[in-house]
N, C-alpha and C positions, 0 to 999 in steps of 0.2 A: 432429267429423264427424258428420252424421246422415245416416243411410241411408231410402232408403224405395222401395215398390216401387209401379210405376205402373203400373194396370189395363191404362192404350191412351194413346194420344195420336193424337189430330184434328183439324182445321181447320174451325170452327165459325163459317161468317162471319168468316173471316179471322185468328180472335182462339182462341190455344191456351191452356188450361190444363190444368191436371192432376189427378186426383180421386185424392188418397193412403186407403190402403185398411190400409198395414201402416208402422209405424215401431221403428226401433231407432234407439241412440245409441251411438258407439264413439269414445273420446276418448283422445290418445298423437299422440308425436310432436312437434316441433317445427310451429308453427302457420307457421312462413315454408318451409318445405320440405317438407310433410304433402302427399301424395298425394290427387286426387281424392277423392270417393264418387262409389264408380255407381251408376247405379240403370236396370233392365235395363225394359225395355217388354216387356209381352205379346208372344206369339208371333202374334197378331193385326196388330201393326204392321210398317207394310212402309215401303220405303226405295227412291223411285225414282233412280236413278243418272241423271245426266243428262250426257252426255260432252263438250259443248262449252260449256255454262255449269256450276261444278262449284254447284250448291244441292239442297236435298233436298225433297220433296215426301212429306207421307203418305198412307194413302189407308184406314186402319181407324179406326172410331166410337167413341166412351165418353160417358158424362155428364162435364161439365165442369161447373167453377165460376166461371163468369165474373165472378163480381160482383167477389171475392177475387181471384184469381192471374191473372198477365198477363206474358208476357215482350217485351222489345225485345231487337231482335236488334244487333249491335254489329256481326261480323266473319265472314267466311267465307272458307272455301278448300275446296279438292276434297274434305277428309277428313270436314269439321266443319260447325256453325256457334257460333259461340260471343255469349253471350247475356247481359241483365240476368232476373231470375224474380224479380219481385215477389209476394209473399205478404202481404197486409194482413186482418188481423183487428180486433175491435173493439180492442185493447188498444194492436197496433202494426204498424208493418210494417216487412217484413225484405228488403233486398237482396240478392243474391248473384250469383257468375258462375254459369253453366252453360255445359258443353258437351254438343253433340248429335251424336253419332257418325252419320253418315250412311251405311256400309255398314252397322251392326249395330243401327241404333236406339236404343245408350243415352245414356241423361242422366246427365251427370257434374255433381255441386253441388258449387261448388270453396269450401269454408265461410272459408277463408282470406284471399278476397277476398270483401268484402263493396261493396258502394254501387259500382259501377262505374259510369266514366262516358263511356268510350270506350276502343277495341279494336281492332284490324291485325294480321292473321298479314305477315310482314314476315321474310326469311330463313328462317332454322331455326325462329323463335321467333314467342310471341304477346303482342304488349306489349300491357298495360292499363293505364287509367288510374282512379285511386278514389280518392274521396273519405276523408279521412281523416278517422273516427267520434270517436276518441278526443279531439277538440278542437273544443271548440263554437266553431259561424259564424254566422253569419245567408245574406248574400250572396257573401261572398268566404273562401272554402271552401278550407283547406289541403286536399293529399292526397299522393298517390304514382306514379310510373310504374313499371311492372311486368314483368319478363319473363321468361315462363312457357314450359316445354317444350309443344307445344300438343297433344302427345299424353297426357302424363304428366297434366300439369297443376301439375308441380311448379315452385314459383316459385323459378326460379334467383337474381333479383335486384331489390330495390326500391330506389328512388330517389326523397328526398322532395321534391314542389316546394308552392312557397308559395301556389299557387292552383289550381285546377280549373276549365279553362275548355272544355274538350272538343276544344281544336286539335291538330289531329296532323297533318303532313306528311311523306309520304316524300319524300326529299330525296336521289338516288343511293343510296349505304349508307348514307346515316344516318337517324334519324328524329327530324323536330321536334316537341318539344311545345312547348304553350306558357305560358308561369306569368304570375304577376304582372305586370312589368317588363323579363321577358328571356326569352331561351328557350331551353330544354333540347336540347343536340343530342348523340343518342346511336347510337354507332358502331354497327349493327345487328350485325353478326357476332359481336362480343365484349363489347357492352355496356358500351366505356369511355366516359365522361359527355367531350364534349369541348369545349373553351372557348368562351366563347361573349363577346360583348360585355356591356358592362354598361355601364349609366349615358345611354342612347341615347335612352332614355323617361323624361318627365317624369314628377316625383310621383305626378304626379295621373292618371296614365295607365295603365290594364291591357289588356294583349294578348291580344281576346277570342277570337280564331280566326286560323289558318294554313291555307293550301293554297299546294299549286304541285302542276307535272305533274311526272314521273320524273324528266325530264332538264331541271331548269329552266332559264334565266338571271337568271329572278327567283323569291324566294320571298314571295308576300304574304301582309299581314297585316290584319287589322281591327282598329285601336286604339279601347278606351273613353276620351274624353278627360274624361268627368264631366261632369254636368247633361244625361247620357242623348244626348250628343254622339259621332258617329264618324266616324273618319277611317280613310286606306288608308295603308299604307307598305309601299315595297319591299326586301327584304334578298337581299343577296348568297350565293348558295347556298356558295360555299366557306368563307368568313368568318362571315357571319349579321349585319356591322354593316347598317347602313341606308343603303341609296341612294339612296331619296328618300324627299318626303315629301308626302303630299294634304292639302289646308285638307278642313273639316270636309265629309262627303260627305251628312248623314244625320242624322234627330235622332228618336228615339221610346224610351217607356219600357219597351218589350218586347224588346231585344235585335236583336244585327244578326248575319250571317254574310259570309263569303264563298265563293266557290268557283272555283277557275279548271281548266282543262282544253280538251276539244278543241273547246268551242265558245263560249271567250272566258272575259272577268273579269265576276264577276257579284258585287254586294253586294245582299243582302237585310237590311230592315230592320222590325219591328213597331214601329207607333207607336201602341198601344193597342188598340181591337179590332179595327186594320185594322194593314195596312203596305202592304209596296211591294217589287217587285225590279227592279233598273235595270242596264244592262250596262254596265263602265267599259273605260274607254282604257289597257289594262296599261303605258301607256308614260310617260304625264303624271296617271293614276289621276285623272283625271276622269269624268263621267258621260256617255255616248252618248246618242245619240236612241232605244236601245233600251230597251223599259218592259215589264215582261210584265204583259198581260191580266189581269190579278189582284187584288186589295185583299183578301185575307184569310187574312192576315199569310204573301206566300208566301215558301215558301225556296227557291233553286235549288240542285239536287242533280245534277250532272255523272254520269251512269253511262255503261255501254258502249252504244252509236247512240243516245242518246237523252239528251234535255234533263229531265230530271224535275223538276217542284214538286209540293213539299210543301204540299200547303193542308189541313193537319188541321184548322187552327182552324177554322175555315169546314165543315169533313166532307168533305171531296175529295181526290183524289192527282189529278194531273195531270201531263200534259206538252207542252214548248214549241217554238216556231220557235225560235232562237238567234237569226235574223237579224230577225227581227220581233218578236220575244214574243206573239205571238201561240197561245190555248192550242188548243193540235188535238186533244186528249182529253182528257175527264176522268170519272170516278168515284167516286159517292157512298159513302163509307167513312162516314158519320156512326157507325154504329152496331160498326165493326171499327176498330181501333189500329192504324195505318199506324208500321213505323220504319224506319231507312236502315241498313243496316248495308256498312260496306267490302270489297271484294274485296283481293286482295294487290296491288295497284296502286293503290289509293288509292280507289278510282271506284266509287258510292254503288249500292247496289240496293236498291228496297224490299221489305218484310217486313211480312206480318200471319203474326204467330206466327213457326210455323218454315217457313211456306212464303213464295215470292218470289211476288212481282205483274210476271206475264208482259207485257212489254213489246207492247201492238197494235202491229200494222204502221202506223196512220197515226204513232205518235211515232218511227217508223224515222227516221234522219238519215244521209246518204252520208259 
């Protein structure tokens, strides 16, 4: 564990870090059940409560080090947000979780998880997903999923999958990840791993992202079929085998997503320095006559009244018609780190730092 104390924390152009001033090291414990470090902010920093969206806002100044530390935010709920904190020096750089208390301002560095790679407060609990260090990758990256008291920070339970691909759906009480070939479905109250199909996905096939809404009838998924090829397939939310299946929807060497929610099935796909996002038919996972207004490399990102893409490549955040694609806002971020982090319903909000990107009234949606 290392402790340290933080002068202030600010929103500097959207982009927070943190100027350490004092360091200690305190080491004990079991590293899978070791308790947070805190680390307390200035009596300078303030904590706006906000009652009907739970995110935090700050509102006092420090020198920051932007070049070095940068966090993306993963997860939130009323109490927290919880986070990646990158720290890069010349020699290396270090991942970790944090948590950011939002009535009292402090920052918890959970040293126990390191590389995280996605995050859901989800029940009692706050599962994470990380890469696992101890075993060299290149692109297909063992790790672990995780489930951590989200106050404590203590990691009640790890679970190891054979890939790291950042899909996570809640699925009633369970939650899907997704690994290699198959996918993880774990009972959200008590954290028993429960069966799942196997053998559904050819060899050659990784299962790069999951979404569905709360109460699905279908869970989708975005398969890699190799040679930077993708397809859609649907799975049965009680079982998890496969109910259908899409011919290839997509082809680029930048990675593809999907998203479904309350204003359709959407797969985004980068095909170099560009991409594309196109709306599909959740019933025959075909492509619509919907295209969103975009070519740089956008992602759609499903939040509360609103259609959001993500265009970092490009330096913009944005948001969409659903029924047109058409973009009705957008915002030059070039110079601030736009990230998506989960509410406990699954449903994406953006984040520069630790503060949220207030949704305009023109990306309002009925």
């Amino acid at each position: 564990m290392h402790s340290r104390r933080v002068p202030g924390l600010s929103a500097f152009r959207g982009l927070i870090a943190l100027a350490f001033v004092a360091a200690a090291c305190s080491n004990g414990g079991s590293s899978a059940t070791s308790p947070a470090t805190s680390v307390a902010t200035s009596t300078s920093t303030s904590v706006n409560a906000t009652s009907s969206i739970p995110l935090a806002t700050t509102t006092s100044s420090t020198t920051i080090n932007e070049q070095y530390d940068s966090l993306t935010a993963l997860a939130f709920d009323n109490d927290a947000i919880y986070g990646r904190w990158t720290q890069t020096s010349r020699s290396r750089k270090t991942d970790r979780l944090v948590r950011f208390d939002r009535a009292t301002g402090t920052i918890s560095f959970i040293d126990a998880v390191t590389s995280p790679a996605a995050a859901i407060r989800a029940g009692r609990w706050l599962f994470v997903v990380a890469f696992d260090l101890d075993k060299p990758c290149t692109d297909a990256c063992a790790g672990k999923v995780m489930r951590l008291d989200p106050t404590t920070m203590h990691i009640e339970q790890s679970e190891p999958i054979d890939r790291v691909t950042g899909g996570l759906a809640l699925v009633g009480n369970t939650l899907w990840v997704a690994s290699r070939q198959a996918v993880m479905r774990v009972a959200i109250d008590t954290g028993q791993i429960l069966a799942s199909p196997l053998g559904e996905f050819a060899a050659t096939e990784t299962i790069a992202g999951l979404t569905a809404t709360s109460r699905p009838s279908r869970v989708y998924a975005v398969v890699a079929q190799g040679q930077d090829r993708y397809a859609l397939a649907a799975l049965d939310p009680t079982s998890g085998h496969v109910t259908a299946r899409g011919s290839t929807i997509g082809a680029g060497p930048g990675g593809a997503g999907i998203s479904h929610g309350d204003y359709g099935l959407w797969f985004s796909i980068a095909t170099g320095m560009q991409g594309y996002a196109i709306k599909v038919d959740p019933d025959t996972l075909t492509r619509l006559d919907v295209r969103l207004d975009s070519q740089a490399r956008p992602t759609v990102q499903q939040g509360v009244g609103v259609l959001w893409v993500d265009e970092s490549w490009g330096g913009f955040l944005s948001c969409a018609d659903p029924a047109t694609g058409a973009i009705l806002w957008r915002k030059d971020i070039q110079t601030n780190t736009v990230s998506f982090a989960r509410d406990t319903t699954g449903r994406m909000t953006p984040f520069q730092g630790w503060v949220p990107v207030d949704a305009p009234s023109a990306c309002a949606q009925g």
